[in-house]
TORVEXRO-98345 format. One line per field, with one value per residue (C-alpha): residue number from 1; residue in three letters; x, y, z. Coordinates in steps of 0.1 Angstrom, whole numbers. Each point is the difference from the previous one (the first is absolute). Example, Ala and Ser with C-alpha at 12.3 -4.5 7.8 and 13.67 -1.06 7.14 Angstrom:
# TORVEXRO-98345
seq: (1_2)
type: (Ala_Ser)
u: (123_14)
v: (-45_34)
w: (78_-7)
This chain:
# TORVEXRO-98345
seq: (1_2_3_4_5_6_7_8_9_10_11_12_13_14_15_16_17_18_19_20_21_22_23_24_25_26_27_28_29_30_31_32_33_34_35_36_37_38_39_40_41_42_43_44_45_46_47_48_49_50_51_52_53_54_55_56_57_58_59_60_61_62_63_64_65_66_67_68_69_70_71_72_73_74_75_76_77_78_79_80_81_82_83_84_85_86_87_88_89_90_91_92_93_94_95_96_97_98_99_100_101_102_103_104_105_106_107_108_109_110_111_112_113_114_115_116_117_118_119_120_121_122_123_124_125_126_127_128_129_130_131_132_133_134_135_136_137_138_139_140_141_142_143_144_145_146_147_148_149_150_151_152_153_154_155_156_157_158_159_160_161_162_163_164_165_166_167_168_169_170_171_172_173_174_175_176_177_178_179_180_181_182_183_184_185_186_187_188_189_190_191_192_193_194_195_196_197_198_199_200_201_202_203_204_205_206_207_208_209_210_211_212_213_214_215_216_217_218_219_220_221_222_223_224_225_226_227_228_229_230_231_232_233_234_235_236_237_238_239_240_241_242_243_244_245_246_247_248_249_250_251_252_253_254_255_256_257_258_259_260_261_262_263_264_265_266_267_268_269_270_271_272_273_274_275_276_277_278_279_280_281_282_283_284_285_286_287_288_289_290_291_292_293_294_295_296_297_298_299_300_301_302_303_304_305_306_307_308_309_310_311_312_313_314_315_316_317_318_319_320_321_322_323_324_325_326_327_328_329_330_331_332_333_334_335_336_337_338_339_340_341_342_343_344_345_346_347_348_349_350_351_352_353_354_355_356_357_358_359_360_361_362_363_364_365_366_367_368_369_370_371_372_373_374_375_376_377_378_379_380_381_382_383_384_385_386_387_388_389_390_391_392_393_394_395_396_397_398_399_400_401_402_403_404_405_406_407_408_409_410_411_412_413_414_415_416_417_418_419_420_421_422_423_424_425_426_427_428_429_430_431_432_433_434_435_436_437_438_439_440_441_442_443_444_445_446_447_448_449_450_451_452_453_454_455_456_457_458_459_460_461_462_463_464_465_466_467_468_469_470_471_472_473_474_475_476_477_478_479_480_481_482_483_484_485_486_487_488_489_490_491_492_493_494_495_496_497_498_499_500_501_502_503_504_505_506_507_508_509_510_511_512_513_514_515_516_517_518_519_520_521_522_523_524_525_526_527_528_529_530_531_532_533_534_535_536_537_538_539_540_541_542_543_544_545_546_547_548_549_550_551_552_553_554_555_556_557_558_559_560_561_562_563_564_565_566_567_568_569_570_571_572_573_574_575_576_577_578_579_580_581_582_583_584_585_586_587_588_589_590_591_592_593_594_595_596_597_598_599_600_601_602_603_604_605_606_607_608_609_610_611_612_613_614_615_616_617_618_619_620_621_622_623_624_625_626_627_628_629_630_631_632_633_634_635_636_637_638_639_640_641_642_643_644_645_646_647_648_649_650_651_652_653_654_655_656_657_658_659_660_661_662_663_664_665_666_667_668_669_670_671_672_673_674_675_676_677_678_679_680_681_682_683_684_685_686_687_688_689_690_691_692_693_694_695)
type: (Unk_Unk_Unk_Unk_Unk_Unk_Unk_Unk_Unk_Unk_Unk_Unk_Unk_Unk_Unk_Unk_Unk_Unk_Unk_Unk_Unk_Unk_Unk_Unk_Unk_Unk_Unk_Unk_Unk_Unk_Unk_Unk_Unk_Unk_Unk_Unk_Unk_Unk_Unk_Unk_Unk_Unk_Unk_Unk_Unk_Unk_Unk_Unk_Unk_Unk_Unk_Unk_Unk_Unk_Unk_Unk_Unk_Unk_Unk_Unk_Unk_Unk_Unk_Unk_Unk_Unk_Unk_Unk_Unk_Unk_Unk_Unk_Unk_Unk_Unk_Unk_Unk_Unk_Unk_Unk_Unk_Unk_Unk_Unk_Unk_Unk_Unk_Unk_Unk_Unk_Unk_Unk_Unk_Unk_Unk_Unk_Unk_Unk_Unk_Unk_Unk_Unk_Unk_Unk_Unk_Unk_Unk_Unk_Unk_Unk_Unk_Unk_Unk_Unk_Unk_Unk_Unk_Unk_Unk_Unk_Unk_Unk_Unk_Unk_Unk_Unk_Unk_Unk_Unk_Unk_Unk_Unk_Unk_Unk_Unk_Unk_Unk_Unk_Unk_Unk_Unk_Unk_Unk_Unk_Unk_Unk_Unk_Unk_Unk_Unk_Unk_Unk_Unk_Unk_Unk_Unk_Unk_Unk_Unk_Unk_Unk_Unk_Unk_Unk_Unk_Unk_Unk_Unk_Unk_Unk_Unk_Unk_Unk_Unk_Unk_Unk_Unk_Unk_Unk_Unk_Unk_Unk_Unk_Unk_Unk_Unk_Unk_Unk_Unk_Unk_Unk_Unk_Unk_Unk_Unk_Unk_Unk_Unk_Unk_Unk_Unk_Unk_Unk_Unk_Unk_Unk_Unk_Unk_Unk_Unk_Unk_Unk_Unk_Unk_Unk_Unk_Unk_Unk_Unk_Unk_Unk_Unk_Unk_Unk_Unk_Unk_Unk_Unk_Unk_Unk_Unk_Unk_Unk_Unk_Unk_Unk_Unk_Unk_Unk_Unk_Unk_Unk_Unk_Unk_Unk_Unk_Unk_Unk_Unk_Unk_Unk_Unk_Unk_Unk_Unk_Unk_Unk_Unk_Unk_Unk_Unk_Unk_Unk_Unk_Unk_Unk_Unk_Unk_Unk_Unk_Unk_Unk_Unk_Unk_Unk_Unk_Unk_Unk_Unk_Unk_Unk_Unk_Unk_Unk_Unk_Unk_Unk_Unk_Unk_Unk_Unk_Unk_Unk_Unk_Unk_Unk_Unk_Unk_Unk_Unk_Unk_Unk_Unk_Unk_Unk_Unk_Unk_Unk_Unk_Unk_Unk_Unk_Unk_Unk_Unk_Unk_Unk_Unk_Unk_Unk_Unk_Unk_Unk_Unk_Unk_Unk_Unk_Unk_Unk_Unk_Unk_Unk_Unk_Unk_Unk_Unk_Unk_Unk_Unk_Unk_Unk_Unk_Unk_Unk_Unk_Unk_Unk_Unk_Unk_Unk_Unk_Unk_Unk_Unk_Unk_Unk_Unk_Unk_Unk_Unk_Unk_Unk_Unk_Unk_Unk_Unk_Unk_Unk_Unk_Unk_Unk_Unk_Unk_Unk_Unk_Unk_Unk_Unk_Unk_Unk_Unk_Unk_Unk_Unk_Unk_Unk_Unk_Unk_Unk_Unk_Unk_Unk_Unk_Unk_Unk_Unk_Unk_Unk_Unk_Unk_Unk_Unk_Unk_Unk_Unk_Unk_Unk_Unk_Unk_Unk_Unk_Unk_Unk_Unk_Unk_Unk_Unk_Unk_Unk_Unk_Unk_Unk_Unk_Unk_Unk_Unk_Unk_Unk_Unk_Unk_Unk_Unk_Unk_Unk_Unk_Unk_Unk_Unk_Unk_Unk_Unk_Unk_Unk_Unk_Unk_Unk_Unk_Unk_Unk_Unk_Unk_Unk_Unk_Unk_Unk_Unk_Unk_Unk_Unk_Unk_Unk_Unk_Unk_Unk_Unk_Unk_Unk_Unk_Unk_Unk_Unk_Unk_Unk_Unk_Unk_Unk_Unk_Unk_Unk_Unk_Unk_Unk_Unk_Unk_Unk_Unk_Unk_Unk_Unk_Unk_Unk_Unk_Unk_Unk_Unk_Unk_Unk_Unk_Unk_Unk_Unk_Unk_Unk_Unk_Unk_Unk_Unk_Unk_Unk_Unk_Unk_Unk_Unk_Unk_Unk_Unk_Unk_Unk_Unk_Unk_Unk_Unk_Unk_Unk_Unk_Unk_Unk_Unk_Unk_Unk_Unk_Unk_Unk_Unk_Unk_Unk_Unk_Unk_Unk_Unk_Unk_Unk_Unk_Unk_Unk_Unk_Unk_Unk_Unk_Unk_Unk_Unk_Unk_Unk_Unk_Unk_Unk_Unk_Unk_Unk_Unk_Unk_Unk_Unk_Unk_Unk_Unk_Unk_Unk_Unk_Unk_Unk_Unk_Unk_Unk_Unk_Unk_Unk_Unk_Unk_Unk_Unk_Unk_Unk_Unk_Unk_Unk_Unk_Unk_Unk_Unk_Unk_Unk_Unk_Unk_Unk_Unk_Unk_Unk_Unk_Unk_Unk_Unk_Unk_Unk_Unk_Unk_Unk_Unk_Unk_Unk_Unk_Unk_Unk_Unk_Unk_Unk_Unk_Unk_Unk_Unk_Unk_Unk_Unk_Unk_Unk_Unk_Unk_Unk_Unk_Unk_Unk_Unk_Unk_Unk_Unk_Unk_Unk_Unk_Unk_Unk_Unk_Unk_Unk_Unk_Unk_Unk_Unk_Unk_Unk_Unk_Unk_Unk_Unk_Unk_Unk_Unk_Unk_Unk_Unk_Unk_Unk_Unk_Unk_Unk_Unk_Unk_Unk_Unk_Unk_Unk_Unk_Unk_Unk_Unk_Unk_Unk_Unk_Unk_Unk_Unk_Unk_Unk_Unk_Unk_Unk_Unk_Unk_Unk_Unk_Unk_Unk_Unk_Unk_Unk)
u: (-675_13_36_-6_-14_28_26_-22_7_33_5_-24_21_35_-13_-17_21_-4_-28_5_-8_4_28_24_-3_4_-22_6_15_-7_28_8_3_2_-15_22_-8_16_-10_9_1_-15_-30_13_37_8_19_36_-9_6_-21_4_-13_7_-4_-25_0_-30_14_-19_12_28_9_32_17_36_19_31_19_-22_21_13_-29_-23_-5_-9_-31_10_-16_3_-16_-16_-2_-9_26_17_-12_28_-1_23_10_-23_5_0_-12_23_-12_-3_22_-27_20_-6_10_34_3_-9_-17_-2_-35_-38_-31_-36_6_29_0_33_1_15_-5_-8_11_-15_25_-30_-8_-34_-27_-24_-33_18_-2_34_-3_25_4_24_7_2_21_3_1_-23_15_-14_14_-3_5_-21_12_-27_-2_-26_-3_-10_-13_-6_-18_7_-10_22_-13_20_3_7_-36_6_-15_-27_5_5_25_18_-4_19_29_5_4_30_16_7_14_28_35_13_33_24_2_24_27_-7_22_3_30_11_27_0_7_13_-42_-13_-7_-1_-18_-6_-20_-2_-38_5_-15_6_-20_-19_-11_17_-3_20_-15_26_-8_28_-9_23_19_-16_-10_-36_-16_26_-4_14_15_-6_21_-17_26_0_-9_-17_11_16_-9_23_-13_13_10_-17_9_5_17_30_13_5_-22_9_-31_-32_-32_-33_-26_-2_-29_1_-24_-34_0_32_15_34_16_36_30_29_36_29_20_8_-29_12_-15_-28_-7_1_-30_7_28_-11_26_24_0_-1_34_13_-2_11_32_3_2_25_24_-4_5_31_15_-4_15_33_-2_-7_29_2_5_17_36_-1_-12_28_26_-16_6_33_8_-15_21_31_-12_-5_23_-12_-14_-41_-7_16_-19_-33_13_5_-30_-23_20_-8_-37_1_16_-31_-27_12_0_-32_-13_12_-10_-38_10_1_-27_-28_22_-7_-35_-15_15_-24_26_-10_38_0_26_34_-8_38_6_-21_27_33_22_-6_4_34_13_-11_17_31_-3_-3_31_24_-14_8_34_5_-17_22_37_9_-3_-16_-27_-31_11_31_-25_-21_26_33_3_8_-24_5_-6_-30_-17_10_-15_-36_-3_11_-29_-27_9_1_-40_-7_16_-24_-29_12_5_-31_-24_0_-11_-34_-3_-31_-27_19_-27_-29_17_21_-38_-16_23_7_-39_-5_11_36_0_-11_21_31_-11_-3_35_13_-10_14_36_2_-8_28_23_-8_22_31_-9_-14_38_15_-23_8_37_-2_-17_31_17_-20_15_38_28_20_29_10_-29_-14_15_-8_-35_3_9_-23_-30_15_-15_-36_7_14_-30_-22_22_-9_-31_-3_19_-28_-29_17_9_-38_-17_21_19_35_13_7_23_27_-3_-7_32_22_-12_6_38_6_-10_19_31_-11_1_33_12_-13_13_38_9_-31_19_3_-16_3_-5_-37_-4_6_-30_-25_8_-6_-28_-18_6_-20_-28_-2_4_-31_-19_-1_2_-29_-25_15_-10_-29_-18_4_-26_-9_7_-19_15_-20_13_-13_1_-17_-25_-36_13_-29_-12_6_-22_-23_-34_-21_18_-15_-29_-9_8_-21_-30_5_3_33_24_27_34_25_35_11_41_29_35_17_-19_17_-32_-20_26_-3_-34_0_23_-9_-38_-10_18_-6_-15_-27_-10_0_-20_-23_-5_-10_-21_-23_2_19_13_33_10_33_5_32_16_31_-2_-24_-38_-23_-32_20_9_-42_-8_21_-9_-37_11_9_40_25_30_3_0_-38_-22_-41_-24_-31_-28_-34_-27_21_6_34_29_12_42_25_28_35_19_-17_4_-18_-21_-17_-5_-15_-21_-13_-3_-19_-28_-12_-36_-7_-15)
v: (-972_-30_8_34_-17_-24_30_22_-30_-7_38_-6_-30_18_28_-18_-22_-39_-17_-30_-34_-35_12_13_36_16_30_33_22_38_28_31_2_-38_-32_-35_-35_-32_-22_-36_-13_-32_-5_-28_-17_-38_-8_-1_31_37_26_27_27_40_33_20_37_28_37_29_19_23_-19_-27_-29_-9_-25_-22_29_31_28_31_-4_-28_-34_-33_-20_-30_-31_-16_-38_-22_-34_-31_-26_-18_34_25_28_17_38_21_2_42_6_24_35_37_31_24_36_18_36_-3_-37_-34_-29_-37_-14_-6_21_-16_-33_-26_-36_-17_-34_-30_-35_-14_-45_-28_-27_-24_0_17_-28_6_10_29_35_16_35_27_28_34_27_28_36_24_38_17_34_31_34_-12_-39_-24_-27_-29_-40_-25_-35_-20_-37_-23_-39_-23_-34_-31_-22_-33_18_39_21_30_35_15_22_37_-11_-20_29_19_-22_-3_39_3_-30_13_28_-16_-2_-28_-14_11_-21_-27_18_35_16_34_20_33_21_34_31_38_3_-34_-31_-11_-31_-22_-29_-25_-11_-14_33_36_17_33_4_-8_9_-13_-6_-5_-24_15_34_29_-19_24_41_-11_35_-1_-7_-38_9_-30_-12_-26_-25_-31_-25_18_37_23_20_28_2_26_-11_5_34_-25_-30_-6_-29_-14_-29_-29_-12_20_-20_11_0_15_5_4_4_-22_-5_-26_1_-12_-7_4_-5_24_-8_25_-3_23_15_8_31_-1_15_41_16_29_23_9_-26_8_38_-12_-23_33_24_-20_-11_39_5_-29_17_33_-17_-17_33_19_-31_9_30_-21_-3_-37_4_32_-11_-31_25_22_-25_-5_32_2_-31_19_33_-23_-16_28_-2_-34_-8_5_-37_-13_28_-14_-38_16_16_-34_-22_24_-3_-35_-8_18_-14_-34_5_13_-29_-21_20_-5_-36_-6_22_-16_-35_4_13_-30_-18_22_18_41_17_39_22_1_-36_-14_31_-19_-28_5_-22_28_26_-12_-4_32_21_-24_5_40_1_-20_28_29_-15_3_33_13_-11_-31_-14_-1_-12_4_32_-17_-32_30_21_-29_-7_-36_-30_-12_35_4_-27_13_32_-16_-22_33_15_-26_-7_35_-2_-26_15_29_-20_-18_36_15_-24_14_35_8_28_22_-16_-35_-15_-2_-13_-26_-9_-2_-19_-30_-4_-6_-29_-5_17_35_-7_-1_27_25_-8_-1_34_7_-12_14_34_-5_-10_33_24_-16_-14_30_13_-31_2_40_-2_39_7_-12_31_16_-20_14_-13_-30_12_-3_15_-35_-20_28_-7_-35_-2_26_-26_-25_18_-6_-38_4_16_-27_-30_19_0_-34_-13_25_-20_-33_6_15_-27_-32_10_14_-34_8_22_-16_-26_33_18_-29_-2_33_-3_-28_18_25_-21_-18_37_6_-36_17_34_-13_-24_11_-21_-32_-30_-10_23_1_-37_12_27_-23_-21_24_13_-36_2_32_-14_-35_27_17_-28_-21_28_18_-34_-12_34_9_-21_33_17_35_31_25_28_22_13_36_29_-10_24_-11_-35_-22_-31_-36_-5_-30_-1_-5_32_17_-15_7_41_-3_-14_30_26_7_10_-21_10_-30_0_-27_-1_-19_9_-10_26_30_19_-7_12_31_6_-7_28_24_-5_-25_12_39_15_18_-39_-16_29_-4_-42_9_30_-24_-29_-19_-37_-6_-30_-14_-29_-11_-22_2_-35_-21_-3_-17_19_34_-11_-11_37_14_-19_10_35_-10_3_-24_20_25_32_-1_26_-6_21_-21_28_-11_-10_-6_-33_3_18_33_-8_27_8_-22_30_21_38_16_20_-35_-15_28_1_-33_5_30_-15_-21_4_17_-18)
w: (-997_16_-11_22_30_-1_2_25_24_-6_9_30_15_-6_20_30_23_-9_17_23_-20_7_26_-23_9_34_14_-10_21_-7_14_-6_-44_-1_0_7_-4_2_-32_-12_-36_14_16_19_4_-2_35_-20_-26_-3_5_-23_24_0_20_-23_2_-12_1_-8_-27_3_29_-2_20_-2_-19_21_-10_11_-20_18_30_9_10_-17_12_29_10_30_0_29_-21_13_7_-30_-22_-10_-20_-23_-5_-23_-36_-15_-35_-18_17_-14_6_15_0_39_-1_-4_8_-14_12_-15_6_-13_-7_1_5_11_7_21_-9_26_-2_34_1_16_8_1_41_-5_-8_-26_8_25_-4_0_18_-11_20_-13_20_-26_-5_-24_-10_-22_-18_-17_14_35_14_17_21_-2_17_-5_13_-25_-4_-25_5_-25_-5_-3_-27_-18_-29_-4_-12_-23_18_-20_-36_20_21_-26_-25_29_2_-36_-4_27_-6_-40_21_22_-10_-17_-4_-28_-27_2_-32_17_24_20_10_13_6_25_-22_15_10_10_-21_-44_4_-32_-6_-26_-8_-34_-18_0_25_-7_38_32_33_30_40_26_26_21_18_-9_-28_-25_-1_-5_-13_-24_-41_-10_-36_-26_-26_-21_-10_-29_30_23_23_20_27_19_31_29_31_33_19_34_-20_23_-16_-35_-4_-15_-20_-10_11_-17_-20_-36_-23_-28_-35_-5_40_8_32_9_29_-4_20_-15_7_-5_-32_-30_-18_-39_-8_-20_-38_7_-13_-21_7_36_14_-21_10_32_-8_-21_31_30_-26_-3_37_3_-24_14_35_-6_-19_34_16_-14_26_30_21_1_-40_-7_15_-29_-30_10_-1_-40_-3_11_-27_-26_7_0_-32_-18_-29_-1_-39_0_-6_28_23_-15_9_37_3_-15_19_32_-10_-3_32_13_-20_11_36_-3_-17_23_34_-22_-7_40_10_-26_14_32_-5_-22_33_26_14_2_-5_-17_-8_18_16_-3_28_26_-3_24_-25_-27_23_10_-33_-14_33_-13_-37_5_27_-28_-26_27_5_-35_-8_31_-17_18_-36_-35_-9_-19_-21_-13_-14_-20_-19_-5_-33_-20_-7_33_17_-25_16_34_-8_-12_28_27_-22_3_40_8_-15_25_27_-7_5_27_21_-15_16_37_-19_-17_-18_-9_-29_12_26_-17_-32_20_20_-33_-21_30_-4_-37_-21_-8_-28_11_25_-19_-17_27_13_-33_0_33_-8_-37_25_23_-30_-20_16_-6_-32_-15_8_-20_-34_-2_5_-13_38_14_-11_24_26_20_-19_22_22_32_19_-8_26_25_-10_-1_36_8_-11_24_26_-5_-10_36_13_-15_16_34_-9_-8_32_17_-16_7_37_8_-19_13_33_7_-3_-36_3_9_-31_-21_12_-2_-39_-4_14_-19_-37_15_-4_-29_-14_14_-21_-31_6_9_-26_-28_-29_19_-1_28_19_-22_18_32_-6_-12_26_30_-19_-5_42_-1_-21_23_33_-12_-11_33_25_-8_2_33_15_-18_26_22_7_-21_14_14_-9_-21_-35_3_22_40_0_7_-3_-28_8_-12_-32_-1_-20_32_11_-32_6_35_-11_-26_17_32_-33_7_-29_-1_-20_-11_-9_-19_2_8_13_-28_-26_-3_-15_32_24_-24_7_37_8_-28_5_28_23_-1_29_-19_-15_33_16_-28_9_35_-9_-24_24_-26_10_-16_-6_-14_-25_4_-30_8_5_-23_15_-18_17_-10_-37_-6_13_-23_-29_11_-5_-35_13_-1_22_24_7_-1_20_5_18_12_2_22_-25_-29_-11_-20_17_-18_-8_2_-25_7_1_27_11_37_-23_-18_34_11_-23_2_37_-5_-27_28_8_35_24)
């Protein structure tokens, strides 16, 4: 009987606000769903102690206050002191809070009861036998369905004594409780990390044990999607969490401050700094379906990439070998077509090598990034004039290396092979084709090792074509036998490598200022002669000298040039059509649209990517699609990348891309942007357009 008397009041003081005893508990203050005192741990402070005081709430069931972080709506309690001179007081302390689900929202706060602890210090000024008044002006808000704004001034009188008093067995009782609930430290051998992904955040942290439950509070508003599920992956020492990044997240943080809680009630605060995250164990075959499909994509993606017109001249060429080489015994075709393969392979290893480099180091950089420099942009429009030269008859090259024969010539021939893969990875970057973006996003978010795989994948795809043709030499019977329609053809292809050098020296010139052009010109004129060198006196060695020489000029001419004048400030001519002319993108741009429910429409490009300029006059740019923008009210918005932009480069990776083209369509009331196909037609715009809700 006693036991249940015992327990009846136990239940009887949790639900009735703390009485005031031996001045260690304020006055209640009743309001609107909630009940606040100001309560210390002592009933009375020596003149050079602490006083372990706190702001003490009651809420009515159903009812919630906010933690520091309130969620998606809210506001956490505030205290404003009038202390006594030689008194300060320090901020409050927040238990570890709950998510409490809001319609479509989530907050971070506390049902029934809360307790804020602050120590208030005497620096030894008040005499003993005093009574040290402590005044708060109080705020809060108080949640269900609807919220109350609520204010109380509270005070609390406590004695000064030589030696600190304990308060009484309640009060203490109430202090024990939240204190077990605040955060503590990390232990000293643990450690937290993160590392963005193509949706937000994998966050791990090292406790010393695997973790079966985890969950993560930001302290920093908008860092995370709140509503959204935080996927656990126990690991040998403690977890991981993927965690989606806020809708309004502007920038990429640099650390994740929080709180997690995890199993049998421990709280941690942690302090996450970036760094690599190694992937953890995969549980069943989910993730590797998941790693089988996107590496799927990726090959289909870099097959079609062969048709893209930054690619297709350099496969033709290839072609034009293998026609030449036809009588050419079927072992050596199958050494032409590896080598070919391997030349790709490795410069897509190393274009991973760099990216997962310069990631590790914090820097955001996606596909196509070496096209944002004007160094590589000079010597590529050089590189691709010298070929045209050649390809046009001022002299031979490049063909001449793949079908001579001899052990000398043999090696010739490999090594035309294996640098005519690289140079097809080098021209494919500006271009993405279909199935590509996602794979790309996805794969520059995982470990390294799916990474690898996935453009593994991608390369073997862009190899296939030609070497396909080299390991069924009987195909090649299919092919025109070699006469002298070749060279006809041959110069024929000269012209797009042309029309690419154009548009390089477009790209350059827009992006950097018209000062380049004249170092760019005087480049080309000097290859042109170098060319000439070669083409006059092909057998001599000296003559050989005089070309590398002039072309070692050309190389040093487009080196230093472009980074004396890339100072200059960026163009502002557009790359598309001038129709209804879009906006500059920025995320507060987004933002502000979204928060008027406005659709907004972005267009990811750059100048120098041949598959947006595509789109923007084939699609974009149609009257039907810009009549369409203005007859939903759409806000377009342009991203360019034609240059690198950090701000630009975290967007895309939010959209789980790593490159442009990239299309999204923010829609009112939805929290994740609907993305478009990189290849776009009027009718698919259209159609997005036209799915928008009416207002």
């Amino acid at each position: 009987m006693s036991r249940i008397l015992s327990l009846f009041l136990g239940v009887l003081a949790a639900a009735l606000p703390l009485t005031a005893q031996s001045g260690a508990v304020s006055a209640p203050v009743a309001a609107p769903h909630v009940t606040v005192q100001l309560v210390g741990k002592e009933a009375a402070v020596s003149p050079s102690g602490v006083l372990d005081a706190g702001l003490y709430f009651k809420v009515e069931p159903s009812w919630h206050i906010y933690w520091k972080n309130a969620g998606d709506a809210g506001e956490p309690p505030k205290i404003d002191w009038v202390l006594p001179k030689g008194v300060t007081a320090g901020p409050l302390s927040f238990a570890a809070p709950k998510r409490l689900p809001l319609g479509p929202l989530m907050d971070y706060g506390y049902e029934g009861e809360a307790l804020f602890p602050v120590q208030i210090k005497l620096d030894g000024s008040v005499k003993p036998g005093a009574t040290l008044p402590l005044t708060a002006h109080v705020s809060w808000l108080v949640c269900q369905e609807r919220c109350l704004p609520g204010k109380a001034d509270l005070k609390l009188n406590v004695p000064v004594a030589a030696a600190q008093t304990a308060a009484d067995g309640a009060t203490l009782s109430l202090f024990q409780r939240f204190e077990a609930q605040l955060p503590q430290p990390l232990p000293a051998a643990a450690k937290a990390v993160f590392q963005p992904t193509s949706t937000g955040f994998r966050l791990a942290v090292e406790t010393g044990r695997s973790e079966s439950q985890a969950l993560f509070f930001p302290e920093d508003e908008d860092t995370l999607d709140n509503p959204a599920p935080q996927k656990l992956t126990a690991t040998a020492n403690g977890f991981q969490l993927d965690l989606k990044k806020g809708p309004y997240l502007t920038t990429q943080p640099t650390q994740l401050k929080g709180v997690v809680e995890l199993a049998d009630g421990r709280n941690y605060q942690i302090v996450a700094v970036q760094g690599s995250v190694a992937a953890a164990p995969a549980s069943g075959g989910k993730s590797f379906g998941k790693l089988l499909s996107t590496a799927g994509f990726a090959f289909l993606g870099g097959l079609i990439l062969n048709l893209m017109p930054c690619v297709f001249p350099v496969l033709f060429l290839k072609g034009l070998a293998l026609v030449n080489s036809g009588n050419e015994e079927r072992g050596a075709l199958r050494a032409h077509g590896l080598v070919y393969t391997a030349g790709i392979l490795a410069s897509f290893w190393v274009l991973v090598a760099v990216l997962l480099g310069l990631r590790a180091a914090g820097s955001g950089l996606g596909w196509g990034f070496q096209f944002q420099s004007p160094v590589f942009l000079g010597l590529m429009a050089g590189l691709l004039f010298f070929l045209g030269l050649s390809l046009a008859g001022q002299f031979e090259i490049g063909l001449s290396m793949t079908s001579a024969g001899g052990q000398l010539a043999q090696k010739q021939g490999f090594a035309g092979s294996f640098f005519t893969g690289v140079l097809a990875v080098v021209v494919a970057t500006p271009c993405t084709a279909p199935f590509m973006g996602a794979a790309v996003g996805y794969a520059l978010s995982a470990s390294p090792a799916v990474t690898f795989a996935v453009f593994t994948a991608l390369a073997l795809g862009l190899a296939a074509p030609y070497l396909v043709l080299t390991l069924q030499p009987a195909w090649t019977r299919l092919l025109p036998r070699p006469g002298a329609w070749m060279d006809y053809l041959k110069q024929a292809v000269s012209l797009p490598i042309f029309a690419t050098v154009i548009w390089l020296v477009w790209v350059l010139a827009g992006s950097y200022g018209a000062g380049l052009l004249a170092a760019l010109l005087a480049g080309f004129l000097l290859l042109a002669v170098a060319g000439w060198f070669l083409g006059r006196w092909p057998a001599k060695r000296w003559a050989t000298i005089i070309a590398v020489l002039i072309l070692l000029c050309v190389v040093a001419l487009d080196a230093l040039a472009p980074q004396r004048l890339a100072s200059a400030p960026q163009s502002s001519t557009e790359t598309g059509t001038a129709h209804s002319a879009p906006q500059s993108w920025s995320a507060d741009a987004v933002a502000k649209a979204q928060a008027a429910g406005q659709p907004v429409f972005v267009d990811f490009t750059a100048s120098w990517c041949l598959s947006c300029q595509v789109n923007e006059r084939v699609a974009l740019s149609q009257p039907q699609v810009q009549q369409a923008f203005a007859a939903h009210n759409v806000l377009v918005l342009k991203a360019d990348w034609t240059r690198h932009d950090q701000a630009i480069t975290e967007a895309l990776t939010a959209l789980g891309r790593s490159g442009v083209p990239a299309y999204a369509l923010y829609v009112p009331g939805e929290s994740s942007p609907r993305l478009l196909p990189e290849v776009l037609t009027p009718g698919l715009v259209l159609d997005a357009l036209n799915s928008l809700p009416t207002r």
